[in-house]
N, C-alpha and C positions, 0 to 999 in steps of 0.2 A: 890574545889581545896584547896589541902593545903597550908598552906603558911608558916610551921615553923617544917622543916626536924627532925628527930627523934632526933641530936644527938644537938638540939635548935638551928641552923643555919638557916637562910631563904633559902628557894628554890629561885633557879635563879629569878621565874618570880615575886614573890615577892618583890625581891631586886629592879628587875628592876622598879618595880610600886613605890616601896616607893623611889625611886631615883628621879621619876617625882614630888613628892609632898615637894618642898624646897619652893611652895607657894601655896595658900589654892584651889583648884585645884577640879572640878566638875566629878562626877564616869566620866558623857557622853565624856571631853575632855581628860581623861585618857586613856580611851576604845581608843580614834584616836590616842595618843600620842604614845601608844605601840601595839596597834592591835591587840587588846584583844575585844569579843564582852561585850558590857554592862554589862547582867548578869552576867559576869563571875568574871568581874572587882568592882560589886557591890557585892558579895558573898567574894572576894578579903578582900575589906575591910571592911566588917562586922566583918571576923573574924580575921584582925587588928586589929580593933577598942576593940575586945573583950579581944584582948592582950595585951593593952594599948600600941600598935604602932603606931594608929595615932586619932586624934580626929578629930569631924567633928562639922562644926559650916555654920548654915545657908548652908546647902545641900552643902557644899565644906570639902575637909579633906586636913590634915594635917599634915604630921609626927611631932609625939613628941619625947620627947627629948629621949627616952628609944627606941625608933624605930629608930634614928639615930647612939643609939651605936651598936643593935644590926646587921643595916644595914652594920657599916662600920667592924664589926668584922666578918662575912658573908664575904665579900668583903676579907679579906684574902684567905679566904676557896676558892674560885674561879680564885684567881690571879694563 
């Protein structure tokens, strides 16, 4: 799944996953938190992670500070 629109904007579902990580946040309780299955939400964040959107420390991730601006400039695009 991708997570970062052609024109560098987040896809919705992305937005909405990195909106859940404002605390260091496990794939399994993400997948319940937006109702996404596992896989999908782990594949999610790999290619976060490879975007430097969010880092992951002791099996939980986290938005970093460059996943926050791009979150909240996304978040125009959809308002």
């Amino acid at each position: 799944m991708a997570c970062i629109n052609n024109d560098g904007t987040l896809t919705e579902s992305a937005r909405r996953l990195l909106g859940k990580l404002t605390v260091p946040t496990a794939p399994e309780e993400l997948s319940k938190r937006i109702g996404q299955p596992v896989f999908r939400v782990r594949s999610s964040l790999r290619e976060m992670e490879a975007a430097g959107l969010v880092q992951a420390s002791e099996g939980k991730f986290l938005m970093t500070e460059a996943g926050k601006k791009l979150t909240a400039e996304s978040s125009r695009v959809y308002e």
